[in-house]
TIZA-905030 format. One record per residue (C-alpha): x, y, z. Coordinates in nm, 3 decimals. Layout:
REM residues N
+---------+---------+---------+
!      px !      py !      pz !
+---------+---------+---------+
!       X !       Y !       Z !
...
+---------+---------+---------+
END
This chain:
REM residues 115
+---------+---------+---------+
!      px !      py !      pz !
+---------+---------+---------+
!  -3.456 !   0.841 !   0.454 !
!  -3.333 !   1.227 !   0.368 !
!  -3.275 !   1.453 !   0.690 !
!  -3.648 !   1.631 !   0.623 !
!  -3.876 !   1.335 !   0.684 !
!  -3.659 !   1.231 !   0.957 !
!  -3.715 !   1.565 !   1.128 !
!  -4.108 !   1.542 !   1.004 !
!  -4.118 !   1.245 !   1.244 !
!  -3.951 !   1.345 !   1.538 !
!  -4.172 !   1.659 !   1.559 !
!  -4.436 !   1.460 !   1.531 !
!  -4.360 !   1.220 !   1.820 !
!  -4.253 !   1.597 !   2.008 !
!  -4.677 !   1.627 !   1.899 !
!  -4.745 !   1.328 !   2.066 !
!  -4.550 !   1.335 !   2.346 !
!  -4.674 !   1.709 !   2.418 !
!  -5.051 !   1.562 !   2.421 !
!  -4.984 !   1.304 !   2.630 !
!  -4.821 !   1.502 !   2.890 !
!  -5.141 !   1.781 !   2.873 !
!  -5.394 !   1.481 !   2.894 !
!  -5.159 !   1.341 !   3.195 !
!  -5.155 !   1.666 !   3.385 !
!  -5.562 !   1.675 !   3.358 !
!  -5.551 !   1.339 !   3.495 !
!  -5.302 !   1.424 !   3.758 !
!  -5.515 !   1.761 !   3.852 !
!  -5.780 !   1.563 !   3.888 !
!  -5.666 !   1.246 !   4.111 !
!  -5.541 !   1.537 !   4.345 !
!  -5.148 !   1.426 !   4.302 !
!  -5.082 !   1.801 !   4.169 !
!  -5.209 !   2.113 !   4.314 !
!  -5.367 !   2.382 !   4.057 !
!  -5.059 !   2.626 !   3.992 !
!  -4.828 !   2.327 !   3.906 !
!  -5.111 !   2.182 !   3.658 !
!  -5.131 !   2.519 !   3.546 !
!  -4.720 !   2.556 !   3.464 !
!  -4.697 !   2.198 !   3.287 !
!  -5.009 !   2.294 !   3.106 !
!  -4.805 !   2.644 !   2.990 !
!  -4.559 !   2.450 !   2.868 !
!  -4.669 !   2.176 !   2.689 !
!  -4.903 !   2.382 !   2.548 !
!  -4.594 !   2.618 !   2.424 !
!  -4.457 !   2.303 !   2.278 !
!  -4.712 !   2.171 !   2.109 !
!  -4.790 !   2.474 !   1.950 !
!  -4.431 !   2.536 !   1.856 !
!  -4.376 !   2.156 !   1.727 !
!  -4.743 !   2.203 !   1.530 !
!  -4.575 !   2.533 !   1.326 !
!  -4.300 !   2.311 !   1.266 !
!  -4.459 !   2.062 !   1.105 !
!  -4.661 !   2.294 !   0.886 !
!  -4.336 !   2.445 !   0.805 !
!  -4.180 !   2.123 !   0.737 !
!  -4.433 !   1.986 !   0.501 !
!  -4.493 !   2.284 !   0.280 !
!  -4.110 !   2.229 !   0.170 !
!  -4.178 !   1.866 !   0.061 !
!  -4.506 !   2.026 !  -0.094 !
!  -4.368 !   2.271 !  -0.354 !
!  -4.239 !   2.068 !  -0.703 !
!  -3.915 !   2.145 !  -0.832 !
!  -4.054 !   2.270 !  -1.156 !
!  -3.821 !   2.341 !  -1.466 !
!  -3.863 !   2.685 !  -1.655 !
!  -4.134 !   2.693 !  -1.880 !
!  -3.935 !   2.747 !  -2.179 !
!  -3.701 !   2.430 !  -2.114 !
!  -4.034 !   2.278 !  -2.098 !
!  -4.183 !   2.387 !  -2.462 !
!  -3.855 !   2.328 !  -2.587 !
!  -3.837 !   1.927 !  -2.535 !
!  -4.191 !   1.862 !  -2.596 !
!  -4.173 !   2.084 !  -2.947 !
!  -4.379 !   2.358 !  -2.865 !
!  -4.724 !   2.435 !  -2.789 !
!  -4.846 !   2.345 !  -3.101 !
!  -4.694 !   2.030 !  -3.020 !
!  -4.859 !   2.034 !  -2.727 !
!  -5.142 !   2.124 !  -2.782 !
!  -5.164 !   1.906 !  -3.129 !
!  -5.118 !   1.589 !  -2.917 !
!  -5.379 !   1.618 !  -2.665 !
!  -5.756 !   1.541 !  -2.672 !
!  -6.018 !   1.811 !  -2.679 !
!  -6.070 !   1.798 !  -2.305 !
!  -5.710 !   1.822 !  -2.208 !
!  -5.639 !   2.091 !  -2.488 !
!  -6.002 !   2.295 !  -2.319 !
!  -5.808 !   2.241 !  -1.974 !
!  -5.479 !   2.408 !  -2.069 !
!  -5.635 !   2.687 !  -2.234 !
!  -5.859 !   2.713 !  -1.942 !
!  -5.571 !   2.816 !  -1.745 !
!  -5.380 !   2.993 !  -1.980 !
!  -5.728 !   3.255 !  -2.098 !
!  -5.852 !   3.442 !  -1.854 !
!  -6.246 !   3.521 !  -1.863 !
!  -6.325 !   3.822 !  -1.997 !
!  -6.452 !   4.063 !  -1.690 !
!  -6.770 !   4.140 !  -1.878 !
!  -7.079 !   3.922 !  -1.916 !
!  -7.216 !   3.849 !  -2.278 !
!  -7.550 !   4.041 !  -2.263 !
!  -7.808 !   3.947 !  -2.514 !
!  -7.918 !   4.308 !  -2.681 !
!  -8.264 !   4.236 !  -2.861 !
!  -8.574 !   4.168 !  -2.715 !
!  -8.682 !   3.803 !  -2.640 !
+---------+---------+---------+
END
């Protein structure tokens, strides 16, 4: 297992363990075993945590998000070219690529004689 999912699941247990604990001081607020201000200071501080571990795990899984993606001209080159590319496709995939590759043209077609 590489070192990134390893540390994608230990901040998620530091997640779970931060909930737990917030849900546990509730409980122990309310049963009257902890005053107010200490609820109040665990609460502080898991809720620190959690938020910390929760950026850290966004932060963690946008790296295994992004595709190592090889230039665009390395590309073109092995598969022969666009023609090539474009050549071997069916209509829909050929109207997709273009799709991204054209932009729309800013301006509207406007019909000019009377209907």
């Amino acid at each position: 297992m590489p070192d990134q999912a390893r540390r994608i699941i230990a901040v998620e247990h530091e997640v779970q363990t931060s909930r737990r604990r917030l849900a546990g001081a509730a409980t122990l607020l309310v049963d009257g075993t902890l005053d107010r201000a200490g609820y109040e200071a665990l609460r502080d501080r898991e809720r620190t945590t959690l938020e910390a571990a929760e950026a850290e795990l966004v932060r963690l899984r946008s790296l295994t998000m992004i595709p190592s993606l090889p230039p665009l001209d390395v590309v073109l080159s092995e598969v022969g070219g666009w023609a090539a590319v474009l050549h071997g496709a069916d209509v829909a995939a050929q109207r997709d690529v273009l799709g991204v590759l054209v932009e729309p043209h800013p301006r509207t077609p406007r019909r000019l004689g009377a209907l």
